[in-house]
Each structure stands twice: as C-alpha cells, then as structure tokens.
C-alpha positions as CSV (number, residue, x, y, z in Angstrom):
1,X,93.2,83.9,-117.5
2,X,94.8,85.6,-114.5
3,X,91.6,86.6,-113.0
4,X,89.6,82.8,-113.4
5,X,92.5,81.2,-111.9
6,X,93.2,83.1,-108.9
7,X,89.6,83.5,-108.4
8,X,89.3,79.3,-108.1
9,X,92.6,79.4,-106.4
10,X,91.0,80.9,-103.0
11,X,87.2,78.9,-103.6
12,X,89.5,75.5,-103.2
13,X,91.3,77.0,-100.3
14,X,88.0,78.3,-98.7
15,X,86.2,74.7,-99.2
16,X,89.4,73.1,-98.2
17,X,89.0,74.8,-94.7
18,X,85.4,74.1,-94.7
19,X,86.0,70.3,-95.1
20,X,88.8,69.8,-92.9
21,X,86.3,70.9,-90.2
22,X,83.4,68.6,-91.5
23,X,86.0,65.7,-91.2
24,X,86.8,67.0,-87.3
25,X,82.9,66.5,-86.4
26,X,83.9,62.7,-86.9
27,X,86.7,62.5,-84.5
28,X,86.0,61.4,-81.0
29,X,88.3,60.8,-77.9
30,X,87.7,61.1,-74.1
31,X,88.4,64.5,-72.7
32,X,91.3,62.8,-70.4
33,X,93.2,62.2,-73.4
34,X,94.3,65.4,-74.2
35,X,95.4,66.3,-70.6
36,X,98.1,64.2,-70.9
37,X,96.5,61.8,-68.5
38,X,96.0,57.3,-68.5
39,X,92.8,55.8,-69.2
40,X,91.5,55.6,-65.4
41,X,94.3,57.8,-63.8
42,X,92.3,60.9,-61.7
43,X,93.4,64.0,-63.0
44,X,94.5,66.3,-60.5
45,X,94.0,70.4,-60.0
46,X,96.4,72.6,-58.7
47,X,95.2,76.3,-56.9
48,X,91.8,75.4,-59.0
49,X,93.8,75.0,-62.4
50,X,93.7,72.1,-64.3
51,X,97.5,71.5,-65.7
52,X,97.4,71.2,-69.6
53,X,100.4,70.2,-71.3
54,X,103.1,72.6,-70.7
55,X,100.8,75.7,-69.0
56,X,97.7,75.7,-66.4
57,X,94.2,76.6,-67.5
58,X,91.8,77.7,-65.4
59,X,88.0,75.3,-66.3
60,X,86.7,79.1,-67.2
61,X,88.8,78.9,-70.2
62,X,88.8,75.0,-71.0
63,X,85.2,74.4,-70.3
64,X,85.0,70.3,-70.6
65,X,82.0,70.4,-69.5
66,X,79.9,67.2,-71.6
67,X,82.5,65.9,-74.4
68,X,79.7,64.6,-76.1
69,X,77.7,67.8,-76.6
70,X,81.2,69.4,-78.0
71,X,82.5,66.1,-79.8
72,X,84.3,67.2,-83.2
73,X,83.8,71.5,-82.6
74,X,87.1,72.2,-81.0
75,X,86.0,73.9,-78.6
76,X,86.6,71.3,-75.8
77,X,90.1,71.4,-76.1
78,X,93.0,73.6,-74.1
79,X,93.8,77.4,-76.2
80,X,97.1,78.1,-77.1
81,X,98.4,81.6,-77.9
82,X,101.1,82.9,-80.3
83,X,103.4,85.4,-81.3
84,X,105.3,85.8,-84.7
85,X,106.7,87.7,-87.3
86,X,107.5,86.8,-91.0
87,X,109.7,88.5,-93.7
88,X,110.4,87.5,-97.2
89,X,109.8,88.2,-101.0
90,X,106.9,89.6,-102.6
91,X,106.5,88.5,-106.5
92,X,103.4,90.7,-108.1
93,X,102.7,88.5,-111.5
94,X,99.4,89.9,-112.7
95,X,99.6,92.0,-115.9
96,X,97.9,95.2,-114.5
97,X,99.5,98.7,-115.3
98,X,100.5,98.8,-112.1
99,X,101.8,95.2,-110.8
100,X,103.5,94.6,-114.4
101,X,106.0,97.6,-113.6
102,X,107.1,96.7,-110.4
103,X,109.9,95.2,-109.2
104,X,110.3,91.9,-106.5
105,X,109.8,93.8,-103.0
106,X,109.9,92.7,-99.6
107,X,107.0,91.9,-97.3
108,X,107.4,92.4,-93.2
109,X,104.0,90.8,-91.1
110,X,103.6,90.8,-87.4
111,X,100.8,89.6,-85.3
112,X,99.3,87.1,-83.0
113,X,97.6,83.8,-83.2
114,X,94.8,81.7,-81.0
115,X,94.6,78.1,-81.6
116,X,91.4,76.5,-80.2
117,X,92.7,72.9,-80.3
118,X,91.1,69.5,-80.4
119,X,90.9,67.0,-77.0
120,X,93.9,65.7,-78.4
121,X,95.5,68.6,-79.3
122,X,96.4,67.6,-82.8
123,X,94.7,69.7,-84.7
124,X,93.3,73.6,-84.2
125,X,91.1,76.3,-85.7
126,X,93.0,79.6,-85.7
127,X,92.0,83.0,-85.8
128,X,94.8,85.7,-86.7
129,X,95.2,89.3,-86.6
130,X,98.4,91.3,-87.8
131,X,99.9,94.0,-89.8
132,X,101.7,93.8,-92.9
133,X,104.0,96.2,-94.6
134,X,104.8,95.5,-98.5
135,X,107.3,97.9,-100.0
136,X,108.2,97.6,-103.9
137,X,110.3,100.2,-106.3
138,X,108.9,100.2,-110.1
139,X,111.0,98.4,-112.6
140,X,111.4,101.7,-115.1
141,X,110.9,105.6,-114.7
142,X,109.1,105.3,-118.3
143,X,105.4,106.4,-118.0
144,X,103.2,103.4,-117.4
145,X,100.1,105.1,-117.8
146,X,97.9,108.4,-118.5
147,X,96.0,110.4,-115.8
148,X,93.8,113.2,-115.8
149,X,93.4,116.2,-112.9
150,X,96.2,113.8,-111.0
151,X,97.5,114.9,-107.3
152,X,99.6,118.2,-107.2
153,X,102.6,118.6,-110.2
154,X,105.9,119.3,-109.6
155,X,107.2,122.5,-110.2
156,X,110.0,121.7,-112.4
157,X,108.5,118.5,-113.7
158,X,111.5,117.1,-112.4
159,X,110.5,116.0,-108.5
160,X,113.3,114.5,-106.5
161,X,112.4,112.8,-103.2
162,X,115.1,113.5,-101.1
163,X,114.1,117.3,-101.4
164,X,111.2,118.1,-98.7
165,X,110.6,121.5,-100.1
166,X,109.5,120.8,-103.1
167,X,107.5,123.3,-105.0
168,X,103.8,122.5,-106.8
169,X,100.8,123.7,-108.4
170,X,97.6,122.3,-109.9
171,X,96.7,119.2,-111.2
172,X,98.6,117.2,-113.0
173,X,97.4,115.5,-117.0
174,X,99.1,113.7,-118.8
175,X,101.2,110.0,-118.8
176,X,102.6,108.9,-115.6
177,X,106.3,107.3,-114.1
178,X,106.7,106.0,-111.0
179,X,109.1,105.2,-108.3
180,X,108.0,103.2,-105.8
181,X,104.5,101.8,-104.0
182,X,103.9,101.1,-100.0
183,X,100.7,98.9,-98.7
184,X,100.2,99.0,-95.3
185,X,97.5,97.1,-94.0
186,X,95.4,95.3,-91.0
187,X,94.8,91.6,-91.4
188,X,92.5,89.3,-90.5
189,X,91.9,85.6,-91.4
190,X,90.8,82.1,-90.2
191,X,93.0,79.1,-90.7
192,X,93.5,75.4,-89.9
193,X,96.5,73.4,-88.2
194,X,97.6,70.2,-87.9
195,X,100.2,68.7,-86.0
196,X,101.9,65.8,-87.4
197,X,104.5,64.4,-84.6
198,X,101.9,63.7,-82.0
199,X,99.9,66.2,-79.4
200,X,101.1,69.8,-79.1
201,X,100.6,70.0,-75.5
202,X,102.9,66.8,-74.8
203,X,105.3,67.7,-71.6
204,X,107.9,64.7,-72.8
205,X,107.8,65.5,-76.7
206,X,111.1,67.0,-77.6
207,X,109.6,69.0,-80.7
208,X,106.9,69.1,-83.5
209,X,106.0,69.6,-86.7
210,X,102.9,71.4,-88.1
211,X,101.4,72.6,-91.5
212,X,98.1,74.6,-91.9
213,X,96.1,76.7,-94.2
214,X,94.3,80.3,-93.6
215,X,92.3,82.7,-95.4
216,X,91.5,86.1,-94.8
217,X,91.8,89.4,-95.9
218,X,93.9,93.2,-95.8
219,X,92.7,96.3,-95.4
220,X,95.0,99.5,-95.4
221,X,96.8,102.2,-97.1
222,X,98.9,102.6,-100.3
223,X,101.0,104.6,-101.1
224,X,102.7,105.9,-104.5
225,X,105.7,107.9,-105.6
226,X,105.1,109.3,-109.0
227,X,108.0,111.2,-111.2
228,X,105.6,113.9,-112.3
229,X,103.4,114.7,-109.2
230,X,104.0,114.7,-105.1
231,X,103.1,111.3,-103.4
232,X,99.7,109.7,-103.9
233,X,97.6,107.8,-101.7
234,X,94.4,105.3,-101.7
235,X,92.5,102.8,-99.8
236,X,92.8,98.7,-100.7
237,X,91.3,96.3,-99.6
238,X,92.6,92.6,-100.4
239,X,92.1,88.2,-100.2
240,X,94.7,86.1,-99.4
241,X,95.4,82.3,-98.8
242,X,98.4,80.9,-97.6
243,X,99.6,76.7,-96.9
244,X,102.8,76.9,-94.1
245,X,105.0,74.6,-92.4
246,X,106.1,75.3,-88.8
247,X,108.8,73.0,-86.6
248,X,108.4,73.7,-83.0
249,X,110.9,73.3,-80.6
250,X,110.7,73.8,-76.9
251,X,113.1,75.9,-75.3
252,X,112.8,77.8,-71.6
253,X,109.5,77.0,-71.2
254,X,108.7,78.4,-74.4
255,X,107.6,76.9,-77.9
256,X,110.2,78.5,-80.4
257,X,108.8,78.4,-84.0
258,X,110.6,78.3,-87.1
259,X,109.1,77.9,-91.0
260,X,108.5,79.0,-94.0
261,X,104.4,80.3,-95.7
262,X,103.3,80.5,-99.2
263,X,100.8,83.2,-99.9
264,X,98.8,84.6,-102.9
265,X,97.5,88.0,-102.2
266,X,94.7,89.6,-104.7
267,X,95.4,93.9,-104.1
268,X,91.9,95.7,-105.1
269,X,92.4,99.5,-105.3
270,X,91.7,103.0,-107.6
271,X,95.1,104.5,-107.2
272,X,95.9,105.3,-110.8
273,X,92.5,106.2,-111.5
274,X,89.3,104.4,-112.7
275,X,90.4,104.1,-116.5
276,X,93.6,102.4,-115.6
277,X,94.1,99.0,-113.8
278,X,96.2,99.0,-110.7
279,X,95.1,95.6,-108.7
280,X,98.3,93.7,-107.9
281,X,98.3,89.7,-107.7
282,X,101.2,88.8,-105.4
283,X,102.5,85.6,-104.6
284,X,104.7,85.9,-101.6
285,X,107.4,83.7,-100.0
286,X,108.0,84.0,-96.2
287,X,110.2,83.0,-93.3
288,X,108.1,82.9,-90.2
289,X,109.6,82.8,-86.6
290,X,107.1,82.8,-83.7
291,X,107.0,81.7,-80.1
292,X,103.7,79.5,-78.6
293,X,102.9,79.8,-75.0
C-alpha cells in the first residue's frame, strides 16, 4: 500500500509540473510589460543595462530578442537568483525495518535557486541545488533486525559512543540495535512558481506572495550507529516532491523570504543488508527563510 501510493504521489507531481508548463505556452504579453514600462512609453538603458524591476540586466542575460519566437518558454523573461535555508521535522512513516524504528528527527537544507521568469514575471521555472542533512535517533535499543559478517564487533559487546578507543575484532552475526542514523546528501530538482500578488519584479509593490512545486532527487551518505558493531556506512540515493508557500517582503534592497514546504522523500539504500529492508519514506515539514536578489 505504502509503495503504490507514494509511487502515484510523485507521477501526479511530475505531470503537474509538466502541465503547468503546457498551460505557459498559451500566455502571451509584449516584452515591455514585464519591464515595468506603459504601452508606448520607450524603455530606456543605463551604462548598456536594461533596468528590470528592482536590479539591472545586461541584454546578454535577458535576451528579448523576437517575443514571438520565445512566447510561453520563459526564457524571455528577466532571471532572478536566490539564497535560503530551511529547518524543520522529519516524520519517516513507511514500515521498513529501518524507518519503523526511528524516531521524528530534524532536517537542516541549504542551497540556491534560479528562477527563469515569464515577461510578466508572474510565474518561473526553477532549477535548485543544495545540501541536506537529516539526523534521527532509533525509537528502542531492542534489535530490529539480523545480519550476517556485519562491520567490525565491539569488544565487550557493549560499544559506547562517547569512548574513541574502542576495541574490535571480526565480523559481527547475529540481531542488530541501533542508535541513531545521519543522511547527508546533494540535491538537485526542477520546480515551478507562481506569484499571486502581481509581478515579482514590481519597484512600487510592497510585498508578495508565492507557492510552487519541485521535484528532484538526493544523493549522499548514510550513516548508522549500531549497539553491537562500530559505525556503518552506505550510499542512497533518493525522490522527493515538495508544494511551498513563500511571502516576500522587500527590505534594503533585498527580497527577504519567509514560508513554510511540505516534502515526501523516498530513501533507497542497502545499509542493513540485502535480506533486510532499510528504505525510509519521510514526509518532512519545513520553515524556509531565503533572500531574492
């Protein structure tokens, strides 16, 4: 049940993006528009810039060149770049061996965003790359599950993690307890905004509001703290899809950005071994706070 539903949950998320963009190739509006200019007033150029908005763009970067040829593609509109960072609750609710002994952790992204907005600058495709950083601790120190030829044992069976010298030997068989997990990985995804309260390049609009959608995946390092053996680690690789909310508010010359993301994250890896299933299904809760530029 777990697997068919997650599985349709990112397919509607994919084919959401894909139609948001089909329903973009309709729009049309003259390339003044979105430079903040009348119908019939001559833009003017500054130094060789062209002034979008709240910044100045070289014609390099915006390329007008024919609307017509571009109409609907977002690609003849200005390029807006972002920081941000995002912290909040991580809920694994799968019924692996490994996600159904672990505990709510905390998740800690940071990365960078560009938009490639519209002519009118309501709406963008977004390409984003960060890092995340999930840390959970296990529910019980109970073995979970059985292993076979398993990292290095402990010495005295008996491992503590604040001691650094800790002896070992062999292999370890037999069932296994853990303490905590780590995932540390790379992302990557493609995602879709839209800005409700008008143009996001507006010089007199006081603030804005925007909500969006992405998908993308993760790939890093995990990392596991067993009770019987020394610390374990594996390769994942993992999907997510996210819907978020932003207001934006413009302060010192800068877009300050405050919201919150929804996110299901599907966690592919071997860790405990082939015969045992440690995926983790994660829906996670964050507060984001960026800046625009």
């Amino acid at each position: 049940m777990i697997k068919s539903w997650k599985a349709a949950f990112l397919l509607v998320l994919g084919f959401a993006v894909f139609q948001a963009g089909k329903v973009d190739a309709q729009d049309s509006a003259p390339y003044q528009a979105w430079r903040g200019y009348s119908e019939g007033e001559a833009a003017s150029d500054e130094g060789g810039a062209r002034i979008i908005g709240r910044r100045s763009l070289s014609d390099w970067i915006i390329r007008p060149g024919d609307t017509d040829s571009k109409e609907g593609l977002g690609l003849n509109g200005p390029i807006g770049w972002e920081i941000y960072t995002m912290v909040g609750p991580s809920f694994p609710v799968s019924n692996g061996a490994l996600a159904k002994n672990l505990q709510v952790g905390w998740d800690i992204t940071g990365g960078g965003r560009s938009l490639f907005f519209n002519q009118e600058a309501t709406k963008a495709w977004v390409l984003d790359v960060g890092v995340t950083n999930i840390f959970q601790n296990a529910k019980t120190r109970d073995p979970i599950v059985q292993v076979k030829n398993f990292g290095k044992q402990n010495f005295d069976n008996n491992f503590d993690p604040q001691i650094h010298d800790v002896r070992v030997y062999g292999k370890y068989t037999g069932p296994l307890a853990l303490q905590y997990v780590n995932r540390t990985s790379a992302n990557l995804s493609l995602g879709r905004e839209w800005y409700l309260w008008g143009s996001a390049e507006e010089q007199d609009k006081a603030d804005n509001f925007r909500f969006g959608m992405d998908i993308g995946g993760r790939w890093g390092s995990m990392k596991i703290q067993p009770v019987e053996v020394t610390m374990s680690t594996a390769i994942f690789g993992s999907l997510f899809g996210a819907f978020h909310a932003d207001w934006e508010i413009p302060w010192m010359g800068v877009l300050w950005q405050h919201g919150v993301r929804l996110e299901i994250d599907q966690t592919w890896n071997k860790i405990l071994q082939d015969q045992n299933n440690s995926d983790i299904l994660s829906l996670n809760l964050l507060y984001r706070f960026g800046l625009r530029f």
